[in-house]
C-alpha positions in Angstrom: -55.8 -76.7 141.2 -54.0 -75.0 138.6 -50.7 -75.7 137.4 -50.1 -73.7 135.1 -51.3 -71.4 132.5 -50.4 -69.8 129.3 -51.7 -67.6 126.5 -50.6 -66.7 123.1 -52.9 -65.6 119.9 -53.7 -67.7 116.8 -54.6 -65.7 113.8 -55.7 -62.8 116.3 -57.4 -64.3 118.5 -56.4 -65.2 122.0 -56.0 -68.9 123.4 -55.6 -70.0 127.0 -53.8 -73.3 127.8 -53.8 -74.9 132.0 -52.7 -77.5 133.3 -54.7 -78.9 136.0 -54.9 -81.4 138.5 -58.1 -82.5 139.2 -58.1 -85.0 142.1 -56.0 -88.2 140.9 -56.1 -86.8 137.0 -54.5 -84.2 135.3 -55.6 -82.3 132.7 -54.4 -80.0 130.2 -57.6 -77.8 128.6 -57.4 -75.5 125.7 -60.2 -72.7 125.7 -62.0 -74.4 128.1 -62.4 -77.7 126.4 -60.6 -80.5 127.7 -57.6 -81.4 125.0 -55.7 -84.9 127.2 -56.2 -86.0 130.6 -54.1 -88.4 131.9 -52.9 -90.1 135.5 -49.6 -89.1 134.5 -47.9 -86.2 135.5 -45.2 -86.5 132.9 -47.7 -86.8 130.0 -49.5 -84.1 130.8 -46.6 -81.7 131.6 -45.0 -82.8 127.6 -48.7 -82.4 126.1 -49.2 -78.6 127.5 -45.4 -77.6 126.4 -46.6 -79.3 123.0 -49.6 -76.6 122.5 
């Protein structure tokens, strides 16, 4: 389930953040590729505001 998303553009090019909840684990993933994942809400939440 989805959480939430956002997008923005580095040097042109267009980058897509989610946050995720993926049965007990959250995860945020950059471009497809998993960047933290964590059983913590609260440390997932503060490492997608930090992308």
């Amino acid at each position: 389930m989805v959480i939430k998303t956002k997008r923005f553009y580095v040097n042109g090019k267009s980058c897509k953040v989610k946050l995720k909840k993926e049965g007990a684990d959250y995860l945020v993933v950059v471009d497809g590729n998993v960047y933290a994942k964590t059983p913590n809400e609260l440390f997932a939440v503060q490492a997608f505001n930090e992308i």
